[in-house]
N, C-alpha and C positions, 0 to 999 in steps of 0.2 A: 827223919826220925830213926835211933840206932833201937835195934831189939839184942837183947840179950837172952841168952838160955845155956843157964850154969856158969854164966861167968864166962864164953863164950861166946859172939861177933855173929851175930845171922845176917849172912849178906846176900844171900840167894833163898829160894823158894826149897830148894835142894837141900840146903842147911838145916833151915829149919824144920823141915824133917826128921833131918841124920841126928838132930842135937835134941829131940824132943822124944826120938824111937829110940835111941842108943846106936842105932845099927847105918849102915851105908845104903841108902836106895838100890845100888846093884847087885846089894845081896838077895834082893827079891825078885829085881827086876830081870835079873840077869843083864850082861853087855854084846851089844851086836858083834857076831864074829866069834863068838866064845866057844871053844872046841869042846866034845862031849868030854872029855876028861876035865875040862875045867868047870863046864854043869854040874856035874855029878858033884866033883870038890866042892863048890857052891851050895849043892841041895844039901848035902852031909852038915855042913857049918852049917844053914839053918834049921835043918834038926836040934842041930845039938842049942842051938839058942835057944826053940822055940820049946825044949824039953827044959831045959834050965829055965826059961821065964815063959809058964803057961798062960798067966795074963798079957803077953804081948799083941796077941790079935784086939783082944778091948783096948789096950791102950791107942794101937793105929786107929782102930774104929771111932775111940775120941776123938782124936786129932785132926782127922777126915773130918769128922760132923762137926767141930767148933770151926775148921776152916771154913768148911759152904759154908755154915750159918756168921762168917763173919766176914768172908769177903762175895757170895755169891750174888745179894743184890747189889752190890755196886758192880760187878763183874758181866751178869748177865741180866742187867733190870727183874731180879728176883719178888715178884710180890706175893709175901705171907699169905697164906690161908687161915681165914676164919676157923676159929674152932668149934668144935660141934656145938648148937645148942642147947644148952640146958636150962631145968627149969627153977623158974624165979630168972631169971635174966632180967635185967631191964629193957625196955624198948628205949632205942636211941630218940626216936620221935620226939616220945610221949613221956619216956619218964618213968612207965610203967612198966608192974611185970608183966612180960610176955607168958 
């Protein structure tokens, strides 16, 4: 199955990322080997993005949480937790409320 985002080809885990952030994985991640002059040049660009678009930390924090919750149980036999509680519930048994 092909995924598209923007009319754009997600062909790696990597992509889909970069097409869904706007931005490149190693602008955050940084690259192995990268000289402190080309850190610094890095950190400065993310500044200036992350002043330009304040909501950018929610938007990853979306994209993070819709991924686990859509690939983690097939990935890691993920099984949901019950939710707390409440009352009137019904009992699965019986039928009744708890």
């Amino acid at each position: 199955m092909r995924a598209f985002i923007g009319g754009h080809e997600v062909v790696s885990d990597t992509d889909f990322v970069e097409l869904a952030l706007g931005t490149p994985v190693e602008l955050w991640l940084g690259e192995e080997g990268e000289s402190e002059m080309e850190r610094a040049a890095r950190m400065d660009a993310a500044r200036d993005i992350l002043a330009d678009n304040p909501d950018l930390p929610d938007r990853v924090s979306r994209v993070a949480a819709e991924a686990i919750e859509a690939y983690a149980p097939e990935l890691f036999n993920v099984i949901p937790l019950p939710g707390p509680a409440g009352r009137g519930r019904q009992s699965r048994r019986n039928g009744v409320a708890a």
